[in-house]
C-alpha positions in Angstrom: 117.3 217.4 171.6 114.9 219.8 173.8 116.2 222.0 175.9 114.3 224.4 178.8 116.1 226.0 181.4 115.3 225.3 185.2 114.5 228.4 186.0 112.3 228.4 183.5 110.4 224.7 184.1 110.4 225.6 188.1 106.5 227.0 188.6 105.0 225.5 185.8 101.9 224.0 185.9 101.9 219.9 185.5 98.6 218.9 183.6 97.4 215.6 183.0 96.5 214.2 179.2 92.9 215.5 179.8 94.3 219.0 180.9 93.5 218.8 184.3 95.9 220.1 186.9 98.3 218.0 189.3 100.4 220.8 190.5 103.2 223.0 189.7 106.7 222.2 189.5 108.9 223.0 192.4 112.1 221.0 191.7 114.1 219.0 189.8 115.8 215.6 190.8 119.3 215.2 189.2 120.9 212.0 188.8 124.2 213.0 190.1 126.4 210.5 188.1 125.0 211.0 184.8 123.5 214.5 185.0 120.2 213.9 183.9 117.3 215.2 185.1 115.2 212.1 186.1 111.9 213.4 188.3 110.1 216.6 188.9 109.3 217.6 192.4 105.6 218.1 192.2 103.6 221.0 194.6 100.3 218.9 194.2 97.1 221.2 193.9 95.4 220.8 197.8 92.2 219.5 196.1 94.3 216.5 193.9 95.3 215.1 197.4 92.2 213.2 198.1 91.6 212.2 194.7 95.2 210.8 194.5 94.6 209.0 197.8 97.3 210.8 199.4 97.7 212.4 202.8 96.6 216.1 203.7 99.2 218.2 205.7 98.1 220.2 208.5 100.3 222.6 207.5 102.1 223.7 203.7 101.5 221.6 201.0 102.3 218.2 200.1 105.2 217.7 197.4 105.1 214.4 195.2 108.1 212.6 192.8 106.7 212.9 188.9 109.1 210.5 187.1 110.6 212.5 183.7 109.3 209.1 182.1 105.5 210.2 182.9 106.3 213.4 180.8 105.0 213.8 177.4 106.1 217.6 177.0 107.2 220.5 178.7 106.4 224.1 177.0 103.7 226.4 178.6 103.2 224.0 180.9 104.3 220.4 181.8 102.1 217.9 179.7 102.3 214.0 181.6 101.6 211.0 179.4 98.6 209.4 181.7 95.1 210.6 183.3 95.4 211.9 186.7 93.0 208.9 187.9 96.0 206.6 186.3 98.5 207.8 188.8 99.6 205.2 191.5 102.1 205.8 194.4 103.8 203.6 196.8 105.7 203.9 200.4 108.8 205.4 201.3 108.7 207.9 203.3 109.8 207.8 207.0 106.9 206.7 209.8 104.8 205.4 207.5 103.2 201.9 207.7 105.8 198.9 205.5 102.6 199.1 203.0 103.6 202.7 202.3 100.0 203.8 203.9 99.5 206.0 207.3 97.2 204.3 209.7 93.7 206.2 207.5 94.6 204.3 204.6 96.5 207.3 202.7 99.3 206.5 200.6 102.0 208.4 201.2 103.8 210.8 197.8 106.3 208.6 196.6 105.4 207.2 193.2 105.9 203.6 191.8 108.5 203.3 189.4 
């Protein structure tokens, strides 16, 4: 089994299969029962946003959920199974519309799973 320290993995770069850039990694989601590591927290590159569909803050950046599942490999950087075009999210976050968009149509950073 492959092991990589957090402190390593945190600030890595997450790269789709066709080597383009999502974001870098900012945190890891823990399943506290089993201990696993089961999601990146995902600082998403400002100019992904649109092309994602997601919403631009005014302010900071916008952090997404990258399911471990989507990852192919993790060494200089974080390799993801899919194209970024082959990325879908879906709603739940707080003040958003029950379709999981904000009124301009934007889908909010939680992913489907």
């Amino acid at each position: 089994m492959g092991e990589i320290s957090s402190a390593l993995l945190i600030g890595k770069k997450i790269l789709a299969r066709d080597g383009r850039e999502l974001g870098q990694v900012d945190s890891l989601i823990v399943d506290t029962e089993t201990w696993q590591v089961t999601a990146l927290g995902t600082k998403v590159a400002r100019d992904k946003l649109e092309q994602l569909n997601l919403k631009r803050k005014l302010v900071g950046s916008q952090s997404i959920i990258v399911p471990t599942s989507e990852v192919a490999a993790a060494t200089d950087a974080v390799i993801l199974k899919g194209l970024l075009s082959e990325l879908s999210f879906s709603g739940g976050v707080q003040g958003k519309d029950d379709d999981g968009k904000d009124d301009d149509g934007k889908q909010d950073a939680v992913p489907d799973q």
